[in-house]
C-alpha positions in Angstrom: 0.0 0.0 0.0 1.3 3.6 -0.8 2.3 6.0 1.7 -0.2 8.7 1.9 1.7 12.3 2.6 0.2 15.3 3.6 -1.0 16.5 0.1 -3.0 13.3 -0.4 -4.4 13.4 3.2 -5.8 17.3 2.2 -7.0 16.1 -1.5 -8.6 12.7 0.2 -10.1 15.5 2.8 -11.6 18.2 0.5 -13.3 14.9 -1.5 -14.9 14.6 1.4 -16.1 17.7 2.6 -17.5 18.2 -1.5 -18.9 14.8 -1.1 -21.0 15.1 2.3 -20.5 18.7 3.2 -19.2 20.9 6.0 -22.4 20.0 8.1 -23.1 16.6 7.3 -19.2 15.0 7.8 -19.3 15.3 11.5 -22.5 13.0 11.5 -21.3 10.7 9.0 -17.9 10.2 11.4 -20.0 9.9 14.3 -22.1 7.1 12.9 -18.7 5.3 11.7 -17.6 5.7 15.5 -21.0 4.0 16.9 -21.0 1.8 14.2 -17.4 0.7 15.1 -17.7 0.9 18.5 -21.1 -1.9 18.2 -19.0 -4.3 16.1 -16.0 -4.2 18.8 -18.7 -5.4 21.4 -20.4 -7.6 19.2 -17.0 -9.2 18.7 -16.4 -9.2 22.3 -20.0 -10.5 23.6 -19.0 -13.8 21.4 -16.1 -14.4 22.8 -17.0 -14.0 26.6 -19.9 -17.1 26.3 -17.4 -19.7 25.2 -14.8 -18.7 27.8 -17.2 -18.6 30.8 -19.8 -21.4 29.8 -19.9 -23.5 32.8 -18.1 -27.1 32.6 -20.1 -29.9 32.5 -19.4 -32.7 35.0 -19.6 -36.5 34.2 -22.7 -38.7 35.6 -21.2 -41.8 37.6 -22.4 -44.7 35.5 -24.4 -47.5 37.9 -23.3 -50.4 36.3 -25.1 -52.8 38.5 -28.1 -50.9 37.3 -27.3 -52.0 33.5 -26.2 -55.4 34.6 -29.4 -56.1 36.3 -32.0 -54.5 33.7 -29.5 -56.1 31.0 -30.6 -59.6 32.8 -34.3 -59.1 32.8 -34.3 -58.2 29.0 -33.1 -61.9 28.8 -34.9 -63.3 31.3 -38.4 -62.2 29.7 -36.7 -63.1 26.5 -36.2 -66.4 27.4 -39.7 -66.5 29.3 -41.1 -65.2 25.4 -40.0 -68.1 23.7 -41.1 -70.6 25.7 
């Protein structure tokens, strides 16, 4: 990117005074500002959720539990075919 001296920065600036006028420019910047401003906290409210979400902890597994309901499937399996 070219280096922008002082004589580009005052032609880049009277394009912009002719394009939104004396009055209207320091609107058009404040709006940018805002604008700006909204999309830095936008960017910042994303971030937060995933950084502070709360970890989820394991269930213990009963595995006595499964063993036992595990048996009574076959049980009344066996109990079906007969």
């Amino acid at each position: 990117m070219p280096n922008l001296g002082p004589t580009e920065l005052i032609i880049i600036g009277v394009v912009l005074v002719l394009l939104f006028g004396a009055t209207r420019l320091p609107q058009t910047a404040k709006g940018l500002g805002q604008a700006l401003k909204i999309f830095k906290k936008e960017i910042r409210d994303d971030d937060e959720p995933k950084a502070t979400a709360p970890a989820v902890e394991p269930q213990p597994i009963n595995q006595a539990g499964t063993a036992t309901s595990t048996q009574q499937t076959q049980a009344q399996s066996v109990n079906d075919s007969q």
